[in-house]
N, C-alpha and C positions, 0 to 999 in steps of 0.2 A: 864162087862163094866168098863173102867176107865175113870175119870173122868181128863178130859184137858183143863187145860187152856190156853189160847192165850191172851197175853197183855204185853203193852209196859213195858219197862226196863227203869227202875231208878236209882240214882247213888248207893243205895242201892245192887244192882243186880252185882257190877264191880268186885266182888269177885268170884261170882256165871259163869258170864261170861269168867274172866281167866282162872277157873279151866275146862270149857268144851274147851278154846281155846288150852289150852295145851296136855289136853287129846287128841283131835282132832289135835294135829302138825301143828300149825297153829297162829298165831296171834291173838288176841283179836277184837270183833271188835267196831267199834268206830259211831257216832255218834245215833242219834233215831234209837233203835232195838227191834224187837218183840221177845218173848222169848216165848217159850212153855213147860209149867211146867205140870209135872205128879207128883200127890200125896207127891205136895209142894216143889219138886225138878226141879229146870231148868234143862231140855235135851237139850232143842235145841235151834236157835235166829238165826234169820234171819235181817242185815243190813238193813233200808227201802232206805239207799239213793244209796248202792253197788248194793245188794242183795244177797251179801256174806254170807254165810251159816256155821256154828260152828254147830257140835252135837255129842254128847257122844257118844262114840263109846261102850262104856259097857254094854248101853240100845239100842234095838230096836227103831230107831228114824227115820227112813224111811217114814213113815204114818204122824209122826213129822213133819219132812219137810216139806213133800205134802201140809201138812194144812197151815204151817207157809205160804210158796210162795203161795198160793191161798190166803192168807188174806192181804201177801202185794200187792199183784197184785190188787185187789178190793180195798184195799187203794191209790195205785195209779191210778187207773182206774178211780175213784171216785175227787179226787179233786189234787191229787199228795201227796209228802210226807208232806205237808204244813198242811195237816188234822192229820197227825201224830204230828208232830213237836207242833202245839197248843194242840192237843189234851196231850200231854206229858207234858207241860208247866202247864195246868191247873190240874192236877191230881197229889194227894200226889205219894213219891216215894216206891215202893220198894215191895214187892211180893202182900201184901194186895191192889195195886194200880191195878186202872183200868182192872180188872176179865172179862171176856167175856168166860165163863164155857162153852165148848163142851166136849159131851159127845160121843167117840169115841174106840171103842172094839179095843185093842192093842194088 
């Protein structure tokens, strides 16, 4: 089992983010985004307001993804990205911020 987290990106994260957007050929991406970190390393980050996708291509991030879009989709399902957006406003920045630990066999 490895342990994965799911939680929002802070300004903290913008370094972390360009280097999976370049790896990935691709643009960074830009406003409230969910990231998914294995064993304290961002893989992957899904946009909540696009739902434009970045993921290392070095790591196995497949299973990554799946989780990421199923958590923004239950975020939008639920209230829209507005539950993100406050919920991101209220919560310090940056990897130790707002943890939601799944535990998923990669």
């Amino acid at each position: 089992m490895t342990d994965v987290v799911l939680r929002l990106c802070g300004e903290t994260d913008a370094a972390a983010l360009r280097r999976i957007a370049e790896r990935d050929s691709t643009r960074p991406l830009a406003g409230p985004v969910l990231g998914a970190e294995v064993e304290g390393d961002l893989r992957a980050a899904v946009s909540l307001r696009s739902g434009r996708v970045v993921a290392d291509p070095f790591f196995p991030t497949a299973e990554l993804v799946e989780l990421l879009r199923a958590r923004a989709e239950h975020l939008h399902s639920d209230r829209g990205v507005a539950v993100a957006n406050r919920s991101a406003s209220r919560q310090p920045r940056g990897p130790a911020a707002g943890r939601a630990a799944v535990q998923r066999a990669l």
